[in-house]
C-alpha positions as CSV (number, residue, x, y, z in Angstrom):
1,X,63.7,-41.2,19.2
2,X,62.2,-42.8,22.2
3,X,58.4,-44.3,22.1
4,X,57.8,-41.0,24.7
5,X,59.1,-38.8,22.1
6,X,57.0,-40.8,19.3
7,X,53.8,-40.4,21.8
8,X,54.4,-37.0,21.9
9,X,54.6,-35.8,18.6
10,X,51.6,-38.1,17.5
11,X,49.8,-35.9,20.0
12,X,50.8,-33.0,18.4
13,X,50.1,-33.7,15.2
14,X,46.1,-34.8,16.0
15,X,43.7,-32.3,14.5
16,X,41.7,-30.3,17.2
17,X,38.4,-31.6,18.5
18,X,35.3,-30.0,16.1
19,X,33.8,-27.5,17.4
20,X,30.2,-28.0,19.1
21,X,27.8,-27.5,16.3
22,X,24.4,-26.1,17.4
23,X,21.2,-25.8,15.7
24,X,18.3,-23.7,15.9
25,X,15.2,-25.7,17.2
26,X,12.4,-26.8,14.6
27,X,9.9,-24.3,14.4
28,X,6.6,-25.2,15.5
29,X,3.2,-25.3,13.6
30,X,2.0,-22.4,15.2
31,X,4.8,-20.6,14.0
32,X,4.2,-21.1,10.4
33,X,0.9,-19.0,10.4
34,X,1.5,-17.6,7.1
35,X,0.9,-20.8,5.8
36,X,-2.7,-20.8,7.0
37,X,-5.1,-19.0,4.8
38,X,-8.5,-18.9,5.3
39,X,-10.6,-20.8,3.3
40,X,-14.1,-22.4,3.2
41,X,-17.3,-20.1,2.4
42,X,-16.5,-17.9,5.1
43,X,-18.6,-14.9,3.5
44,X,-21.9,-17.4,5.0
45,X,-21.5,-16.0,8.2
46,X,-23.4,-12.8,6.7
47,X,-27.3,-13.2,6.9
48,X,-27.1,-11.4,3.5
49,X,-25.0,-14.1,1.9
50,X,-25.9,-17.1,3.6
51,X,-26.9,-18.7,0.8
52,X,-24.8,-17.6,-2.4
53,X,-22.9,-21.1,-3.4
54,X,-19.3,-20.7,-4.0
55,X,-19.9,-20.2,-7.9
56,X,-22.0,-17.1,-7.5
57,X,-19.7,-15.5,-5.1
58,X,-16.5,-16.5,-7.3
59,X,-18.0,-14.8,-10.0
60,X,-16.6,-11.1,-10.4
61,X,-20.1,-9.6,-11.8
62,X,-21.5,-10.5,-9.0
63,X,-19.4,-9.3,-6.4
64,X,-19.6,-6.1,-8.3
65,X,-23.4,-6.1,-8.6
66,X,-23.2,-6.8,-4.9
67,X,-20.6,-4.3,-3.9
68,X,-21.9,-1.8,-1.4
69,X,-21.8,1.5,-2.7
70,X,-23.0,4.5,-0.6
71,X,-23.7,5.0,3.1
72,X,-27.4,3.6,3.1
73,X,-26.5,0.0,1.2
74,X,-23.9,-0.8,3.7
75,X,-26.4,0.1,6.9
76,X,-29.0,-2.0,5.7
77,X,-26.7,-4.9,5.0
78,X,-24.1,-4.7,8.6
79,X,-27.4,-4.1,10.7
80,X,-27.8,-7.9,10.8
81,X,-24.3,-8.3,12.3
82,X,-23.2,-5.3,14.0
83,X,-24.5,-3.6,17.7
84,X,-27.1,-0.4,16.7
85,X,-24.2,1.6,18.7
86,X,-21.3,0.4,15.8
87,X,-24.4,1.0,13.4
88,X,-24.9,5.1,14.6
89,X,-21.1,5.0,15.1
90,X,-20.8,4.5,11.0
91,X,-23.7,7.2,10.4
92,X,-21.8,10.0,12.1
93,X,-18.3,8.8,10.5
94,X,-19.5,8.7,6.7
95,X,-20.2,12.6,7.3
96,X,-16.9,13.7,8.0
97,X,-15.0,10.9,5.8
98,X,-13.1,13.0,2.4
99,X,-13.9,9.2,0.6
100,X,-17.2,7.6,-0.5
101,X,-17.6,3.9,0.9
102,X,-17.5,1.4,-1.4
103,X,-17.0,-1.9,-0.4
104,X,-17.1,-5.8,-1.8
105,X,-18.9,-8.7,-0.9
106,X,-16.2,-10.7,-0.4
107,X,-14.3,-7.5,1.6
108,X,-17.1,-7.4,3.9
109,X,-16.9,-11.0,4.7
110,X,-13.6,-11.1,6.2
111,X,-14.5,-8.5,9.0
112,X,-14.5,-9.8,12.4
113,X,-18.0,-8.9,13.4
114,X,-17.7,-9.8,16.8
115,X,-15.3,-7.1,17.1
116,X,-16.0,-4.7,14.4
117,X,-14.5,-1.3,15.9
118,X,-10.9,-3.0,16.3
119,X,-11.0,-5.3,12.6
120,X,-8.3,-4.3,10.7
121,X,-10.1,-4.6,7.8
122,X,-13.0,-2.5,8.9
123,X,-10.8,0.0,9.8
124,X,-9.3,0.9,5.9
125,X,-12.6,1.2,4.8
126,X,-15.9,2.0,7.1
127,X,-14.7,5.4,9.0
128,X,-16.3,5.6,13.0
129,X,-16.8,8.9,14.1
130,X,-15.3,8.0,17.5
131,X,-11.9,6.6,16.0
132,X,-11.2,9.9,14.1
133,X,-9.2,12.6,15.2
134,X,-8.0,15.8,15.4
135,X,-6.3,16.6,11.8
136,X,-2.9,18.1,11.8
137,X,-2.7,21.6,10.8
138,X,-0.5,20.5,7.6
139,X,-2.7,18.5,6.1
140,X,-3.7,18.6,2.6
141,X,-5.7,16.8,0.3
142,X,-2.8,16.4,-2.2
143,X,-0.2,16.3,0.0
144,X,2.2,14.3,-2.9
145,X,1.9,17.6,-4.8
146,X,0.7,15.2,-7.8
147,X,-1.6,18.0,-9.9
148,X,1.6,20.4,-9.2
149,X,4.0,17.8,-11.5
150,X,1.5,17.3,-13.7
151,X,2.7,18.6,-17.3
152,X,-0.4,17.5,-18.6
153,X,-3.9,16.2,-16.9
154,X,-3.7,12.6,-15.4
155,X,0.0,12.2,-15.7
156,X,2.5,13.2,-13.0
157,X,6.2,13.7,-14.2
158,X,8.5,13.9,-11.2
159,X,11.3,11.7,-11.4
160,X,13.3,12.0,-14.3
161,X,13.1,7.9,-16.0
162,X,9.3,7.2,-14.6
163,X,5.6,8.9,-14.8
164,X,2.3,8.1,-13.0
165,X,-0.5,7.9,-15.6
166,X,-4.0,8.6,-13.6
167,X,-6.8,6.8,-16.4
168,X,-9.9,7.0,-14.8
169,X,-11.0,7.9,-11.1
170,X,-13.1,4.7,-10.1
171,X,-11.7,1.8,-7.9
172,X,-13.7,-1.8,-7.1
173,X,-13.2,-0.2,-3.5
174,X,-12.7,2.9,-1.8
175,X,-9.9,3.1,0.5
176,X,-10.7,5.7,3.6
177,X,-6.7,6.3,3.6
178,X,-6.4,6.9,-0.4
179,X,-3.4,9.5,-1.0
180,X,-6.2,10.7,-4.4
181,X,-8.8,11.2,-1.9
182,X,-8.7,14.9,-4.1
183,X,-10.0,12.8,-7.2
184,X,-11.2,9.5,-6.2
185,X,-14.8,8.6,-6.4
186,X,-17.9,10.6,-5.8
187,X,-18.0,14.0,-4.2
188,X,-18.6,13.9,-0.6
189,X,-20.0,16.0,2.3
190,X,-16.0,17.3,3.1
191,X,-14.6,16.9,-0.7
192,X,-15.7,18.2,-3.9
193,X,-13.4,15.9,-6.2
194,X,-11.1,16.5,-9.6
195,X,-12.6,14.7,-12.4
196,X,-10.0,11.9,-14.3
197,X,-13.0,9.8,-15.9
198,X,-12.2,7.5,-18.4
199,X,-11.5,9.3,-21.6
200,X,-9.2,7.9,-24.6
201,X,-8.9,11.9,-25.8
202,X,-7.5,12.8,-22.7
203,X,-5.4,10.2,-22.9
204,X,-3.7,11.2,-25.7
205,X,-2.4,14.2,-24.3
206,X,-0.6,11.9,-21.8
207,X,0.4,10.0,-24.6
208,X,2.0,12.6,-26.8
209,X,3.9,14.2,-24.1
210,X,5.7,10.5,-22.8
211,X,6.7,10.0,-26.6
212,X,8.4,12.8,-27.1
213,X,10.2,12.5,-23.3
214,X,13.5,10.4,-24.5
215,X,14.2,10.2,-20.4
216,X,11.0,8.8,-19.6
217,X,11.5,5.0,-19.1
218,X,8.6,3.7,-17.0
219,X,5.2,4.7,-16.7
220,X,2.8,3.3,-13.9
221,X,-0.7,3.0,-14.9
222,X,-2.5,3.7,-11.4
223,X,-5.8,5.7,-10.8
224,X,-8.3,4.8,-9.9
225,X,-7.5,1.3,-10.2
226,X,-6.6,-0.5,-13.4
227,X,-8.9,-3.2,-12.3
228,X,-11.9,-0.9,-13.6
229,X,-10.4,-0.3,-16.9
230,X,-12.0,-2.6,-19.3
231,X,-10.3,-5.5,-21.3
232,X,-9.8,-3.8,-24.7
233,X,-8.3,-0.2,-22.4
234,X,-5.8,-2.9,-21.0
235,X,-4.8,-3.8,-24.0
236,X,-4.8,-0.5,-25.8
237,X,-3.1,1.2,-23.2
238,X,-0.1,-1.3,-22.5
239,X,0.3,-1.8,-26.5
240,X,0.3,1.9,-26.6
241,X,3.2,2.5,-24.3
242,X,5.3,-0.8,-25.2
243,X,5.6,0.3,-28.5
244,X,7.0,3.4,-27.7
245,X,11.5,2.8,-28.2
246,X,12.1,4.7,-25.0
247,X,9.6,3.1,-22.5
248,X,11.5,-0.3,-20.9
249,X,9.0,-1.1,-18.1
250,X,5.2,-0.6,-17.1
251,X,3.5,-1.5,-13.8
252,X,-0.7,-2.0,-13.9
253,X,-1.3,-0.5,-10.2
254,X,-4.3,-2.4,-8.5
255,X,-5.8,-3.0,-5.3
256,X,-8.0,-5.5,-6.6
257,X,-6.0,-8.6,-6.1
258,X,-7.0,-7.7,-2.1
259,X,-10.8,-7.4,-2.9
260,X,-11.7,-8.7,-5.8
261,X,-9.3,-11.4,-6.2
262,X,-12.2,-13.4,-8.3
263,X,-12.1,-11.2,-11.0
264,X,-8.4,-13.0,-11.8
265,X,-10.2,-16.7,-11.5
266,X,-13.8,-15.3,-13.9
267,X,-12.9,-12.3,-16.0
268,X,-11.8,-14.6,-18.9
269,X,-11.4,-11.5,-21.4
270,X,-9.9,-9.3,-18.8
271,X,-7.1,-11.5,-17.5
272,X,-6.1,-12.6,-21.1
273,X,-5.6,-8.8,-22.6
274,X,-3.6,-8.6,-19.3
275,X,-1.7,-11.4,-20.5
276,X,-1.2,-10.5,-23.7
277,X,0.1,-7.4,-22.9
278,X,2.6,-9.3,-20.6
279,X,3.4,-11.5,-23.8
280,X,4.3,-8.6,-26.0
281,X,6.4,-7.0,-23.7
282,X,8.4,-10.3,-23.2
283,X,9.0,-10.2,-27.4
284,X,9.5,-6.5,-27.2
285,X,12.5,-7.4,-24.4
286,X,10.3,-5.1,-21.5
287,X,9.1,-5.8,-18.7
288,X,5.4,-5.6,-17.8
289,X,4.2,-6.2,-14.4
290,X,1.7,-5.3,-11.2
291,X,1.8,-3.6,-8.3
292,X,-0.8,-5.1,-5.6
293,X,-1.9,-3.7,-2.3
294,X,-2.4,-6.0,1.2
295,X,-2.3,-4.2,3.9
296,X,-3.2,-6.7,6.4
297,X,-2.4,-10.7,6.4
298,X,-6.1,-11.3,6.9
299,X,-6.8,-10.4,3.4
300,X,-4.7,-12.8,2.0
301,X,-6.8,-16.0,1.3
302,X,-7.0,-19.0,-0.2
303,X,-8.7,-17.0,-2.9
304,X,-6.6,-14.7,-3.2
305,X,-4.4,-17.4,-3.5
306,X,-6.0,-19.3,-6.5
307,X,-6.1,-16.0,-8.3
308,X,-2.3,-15.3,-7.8
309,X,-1.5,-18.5,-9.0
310,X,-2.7,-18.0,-11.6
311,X,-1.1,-15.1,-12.3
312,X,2.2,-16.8,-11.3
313,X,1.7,-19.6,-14.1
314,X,1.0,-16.9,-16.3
315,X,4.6,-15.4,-15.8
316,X,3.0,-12.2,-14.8
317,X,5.4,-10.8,-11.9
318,X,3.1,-9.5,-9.0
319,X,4.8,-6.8,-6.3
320,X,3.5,-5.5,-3.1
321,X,2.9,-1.7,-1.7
322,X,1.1,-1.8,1.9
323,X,0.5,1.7,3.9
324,X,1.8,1.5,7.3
325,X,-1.9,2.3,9.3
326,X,-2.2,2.5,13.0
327,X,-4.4,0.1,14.5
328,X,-3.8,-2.3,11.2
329,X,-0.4,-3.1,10.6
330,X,2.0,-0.9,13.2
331,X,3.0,-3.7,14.9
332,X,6.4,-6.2,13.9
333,X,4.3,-9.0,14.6
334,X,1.6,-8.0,12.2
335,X,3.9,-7.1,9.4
336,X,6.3,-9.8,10.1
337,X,3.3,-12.4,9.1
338,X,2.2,-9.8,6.3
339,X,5.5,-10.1,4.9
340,X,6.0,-13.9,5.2
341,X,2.6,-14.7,4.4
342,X,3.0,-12.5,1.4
343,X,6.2,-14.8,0.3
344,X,4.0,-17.5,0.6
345,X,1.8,-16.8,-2.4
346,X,4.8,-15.4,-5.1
347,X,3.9,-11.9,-4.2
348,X,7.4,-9.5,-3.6
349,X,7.2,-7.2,-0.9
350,X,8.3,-3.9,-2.0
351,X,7.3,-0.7,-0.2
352,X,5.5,0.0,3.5
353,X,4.5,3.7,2.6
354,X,4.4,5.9,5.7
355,X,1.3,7.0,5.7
356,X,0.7,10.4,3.2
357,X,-0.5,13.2,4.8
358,X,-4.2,13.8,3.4
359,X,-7.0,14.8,5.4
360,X,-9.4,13.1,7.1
361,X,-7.4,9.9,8.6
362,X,-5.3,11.5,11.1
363,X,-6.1,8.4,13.7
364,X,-4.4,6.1,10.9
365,X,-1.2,7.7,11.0
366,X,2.0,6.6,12.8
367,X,5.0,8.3,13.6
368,X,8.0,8.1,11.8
369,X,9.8,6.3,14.9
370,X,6.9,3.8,14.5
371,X,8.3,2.9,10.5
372,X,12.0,2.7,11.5
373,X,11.4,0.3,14.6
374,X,9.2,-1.7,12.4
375,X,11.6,-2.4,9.5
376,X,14.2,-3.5,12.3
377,X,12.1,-6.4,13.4
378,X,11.2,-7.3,9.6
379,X,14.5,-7.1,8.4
380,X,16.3,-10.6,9.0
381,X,12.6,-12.8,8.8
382,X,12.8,-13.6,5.1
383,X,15.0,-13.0,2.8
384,X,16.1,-9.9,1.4
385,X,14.6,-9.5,-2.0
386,X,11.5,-10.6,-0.1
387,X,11.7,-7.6,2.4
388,X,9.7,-4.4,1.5
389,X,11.9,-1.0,1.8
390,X,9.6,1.2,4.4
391,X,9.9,4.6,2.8
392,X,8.1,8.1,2.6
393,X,7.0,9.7,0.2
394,X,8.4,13.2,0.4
395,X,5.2,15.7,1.0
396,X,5.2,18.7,-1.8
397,X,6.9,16.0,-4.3
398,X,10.4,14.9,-3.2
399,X,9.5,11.7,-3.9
400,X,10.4,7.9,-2.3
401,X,13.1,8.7,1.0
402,X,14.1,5.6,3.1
403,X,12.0,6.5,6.5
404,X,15.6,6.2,8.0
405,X,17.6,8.4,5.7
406,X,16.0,11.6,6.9
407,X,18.0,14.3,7.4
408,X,16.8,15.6,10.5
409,X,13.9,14.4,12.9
410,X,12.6,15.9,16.0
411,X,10.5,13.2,18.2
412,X,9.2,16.2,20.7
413,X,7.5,18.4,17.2
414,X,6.9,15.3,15.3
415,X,9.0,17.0,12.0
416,X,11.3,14.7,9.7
417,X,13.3,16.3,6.9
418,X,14.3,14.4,4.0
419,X,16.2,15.9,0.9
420,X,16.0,14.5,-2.6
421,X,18.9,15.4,-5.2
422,X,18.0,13.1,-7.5
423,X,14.4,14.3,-7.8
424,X,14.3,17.8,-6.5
425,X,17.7,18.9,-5.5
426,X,18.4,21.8,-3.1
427,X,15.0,21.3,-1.8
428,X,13.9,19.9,1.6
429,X,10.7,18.3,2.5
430,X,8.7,18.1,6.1
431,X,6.8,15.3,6.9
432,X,4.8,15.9,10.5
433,X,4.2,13.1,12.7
434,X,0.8,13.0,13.8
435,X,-0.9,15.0,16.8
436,X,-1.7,12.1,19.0
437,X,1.7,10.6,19.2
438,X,3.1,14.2,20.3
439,X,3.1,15.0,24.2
440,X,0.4,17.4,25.1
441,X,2.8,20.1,25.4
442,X,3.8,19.8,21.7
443,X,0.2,19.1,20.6
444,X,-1.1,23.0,22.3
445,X,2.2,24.5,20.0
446,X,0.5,23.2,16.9
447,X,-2.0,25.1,17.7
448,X,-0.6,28.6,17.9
449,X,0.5,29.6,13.9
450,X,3.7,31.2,15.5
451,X,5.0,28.7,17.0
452,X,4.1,26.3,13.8
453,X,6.5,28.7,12.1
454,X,8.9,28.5,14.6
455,X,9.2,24.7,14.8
456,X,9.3,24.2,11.4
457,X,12.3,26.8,11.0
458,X,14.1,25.4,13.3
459,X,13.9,21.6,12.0
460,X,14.7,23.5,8.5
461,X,17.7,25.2,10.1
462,X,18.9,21.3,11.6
463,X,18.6,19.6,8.1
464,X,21.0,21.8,6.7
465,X,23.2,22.4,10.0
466,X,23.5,18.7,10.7
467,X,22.2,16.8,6.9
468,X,21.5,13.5,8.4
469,X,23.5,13.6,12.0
470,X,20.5,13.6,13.8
């Protein structure tokens, strides 16, 4: 073989040249916002608390003590930091709200008063005449159906494995968006309420009928808020259900860890019947957790921080519901950060609720559309067990439905069908986007009862012509 023969088969036998490796660029600071929670005494800013030390308003009686209950305790406190016109604005809101105000210290502190008519804080919980709209004309008060599948008083039986057990009817706050606006807190001017007080007879009932339920499997305790339950009713309650052979999981349901989150860090006897209850369900092979409620990622703080940590060296597994609200979190951006920043203190993202239908909060609501184009942006920023399902809940009782899986959805009448075999089968359910993201033409239709009846025949008629085509 000649050397040019030998040249060219050594050339033939050289690997081929890597490809070009590329890298994405190093993000910036300002990209890792989740990272930066507030901290510091922020809550100073209010004349009110100028001078509670860091001790006082770390301690959970206090912010209690201090919470602002009622439309005249919150007036007298925000007059020293918001315009008279925000002030009147409030006034004329409380009127019409189906929810009591009740708010925390430390809630109230995180509101942008510079701006208090667009804080997304301020918006879940102080209600401003001029933000609210007109309600759609399928609205409810229990628009879950949640008294309808209940077998007995304070429990809700829909699904076959789980149950919602309703304790009491307080929370540390009240939310203006609350899906139990029917029970929840005092009476108000719009809403004469259902009564779940705290009652260990009552409780019974709910009791007997889960035992003898061999299907049952998982019971959330919800509300009201289990953050109002005292110590030993923690501990009574989880032992209670643990101890049952067919119950395998329970969830504690609070929003507290979003405005209270000192009660973790100072409610010694409270936090350790928590924990205890955790302990026996680890022996007992079940699994015992919470379910937490940010909505926004300005209410996650270096408190809150502190208090989940604890919670995380606990072993006590902490999981996220938000409600997708306009004006607070319907934006990718916003929910991108609440997502990541949510990561960033052990908490698992787990639903984005479209928003029920109850009445009262029609100018929080988003459109169905709005949920879907959300989740597209979230999907792909963390990873995936660290990426809340956006889902809604089925009005009249159909239960959890992927806000994509619908089976039909008309963008001009705002109506989404969704069908649920596993919980209700052979039934559909409507869920109406609302009035203001409807063209004006579609808005005067849901005014004429006719032509309500019409629409919502016709988006019937689709779901079961097309099941999911559309």
């Amino acid at each position: 073989m000649s050397s040019a023969e030998n040249l060219d088969q050594s050339s033939k036998s050289k690997a081929a040249p890597p490809e070009v490796r590329t890298s994405k660029a190093v993000v910036e600071a300002g990209g890792l916002l989740h990272r930066e929670l507030r901290d510091g005494a922020f809550w100073t800013q209010i004349p009110a608390f100028a001078h509670v030390s860091e001790e006082e308003f770390l301690d959970y009686k206090w912010q209690m003590k201090s919470s602002l209950y009622g439309e005249d305790k919150l007036i007298e406190l925000i007059s020293a930091v918001a315009p008279a016109e925000f002030i009147e604005d409030c006034r004329q809101g409380f009127r019409r709200a189906p929810m009591a105000v009740r708010v925390t210290p430390y809630l109230l502190s995180l509101i942008d008063w510079n701006d208090p008519w667009n804080d997304p804080i301020r918006t879940q919980f102080i209600p401003l005449a001029s933000r609210l709209t007109q309600d759609h004309p399928m609205l409810t008060l229990d628009s879950l159906h949640e008294q309808a599948d209940a077998p007995v008083e304070g429990l809700t039986h829909r699904y076959a494995d789980k149950a919602l057990f309703l304790p009491l009817d307080t929370c540390p706050v009240y939310c203006r968006f609350c899906t139990r606006s029917y029970a929840i807190g005092i009476d108000t001017d719009v809403v004469e309420k259902v009564s779940l007080k705290v009652n260990p007879k009552r409780w019974e009932e709910a009791f007997d009928y889960i035992a003898t339920r061999p299907e049952l499997e998982d019971i959330v305790i919800s509300g009201g808020d289990a953050y109002n339950l005292a110590a030993k009713h923690i501990e009574a309650i989880g032992e209670r259900l643990l101890r049952m052979p067919n119950i395998r999981r329970i969830r504690f349901a609070t929003k507290g860890l979003a405005v209270m989150p000192m009660k973790i860090l100072t409610d010694q006897a409270w936090l350790d019947a928590l924990t205890r209850v955790e302990k026996l369900g680890r022996e007992l092979r079940k699994q015992v957790v919470i379910h937490t409620h940010f909505n926004h990622p300005n209410e996650i703080t270096a408190i809150s921080k502190r208090a989940l940590d604890v919670l995380f060296e606990r072993g006590i597994i902490v999981r996220n519901q938000s409600v997708l609200q306009r004006g607070v979190n319907d934006s990718a951006k916003i929910m991108q950060l609440l997502v990541k920043r949510l990561g960033e203190v052990n908490v698992q993202p787990y639903y984005v609720y479209q928003h029920d239908m109850v009445q009262g909060v029609e100018d929080l609501r988003t459109s169905v559309q709005t949920s879907i184009d959300i989740e597209k942006n979230v999907r792909g920023t963390t990873a995936g067990f660290n990426t809340p399902t956006f889902v809604v809940d089925a009005p009249g009782g159909g239960g959890k439905r992927d806000a994509h899986s619908y089976e039909y959805y008309n963008r001009e009448s705002g109506i989404s069908v969704y069908a649920a075999p596993s919980v209700k089968p052979g039934q559909y359910f409507m869920y109406y986007d609302p009035l203001h993201s409807l063209s004006d033409a579609a808005r005067e239709d849901w005014k004429v009862e006719a032509k309500r009846d019409q629409m919502r025949a016709e988006a019937l008629e689709g779901a079961k012509q097309y099941g999911g085509l559309r």
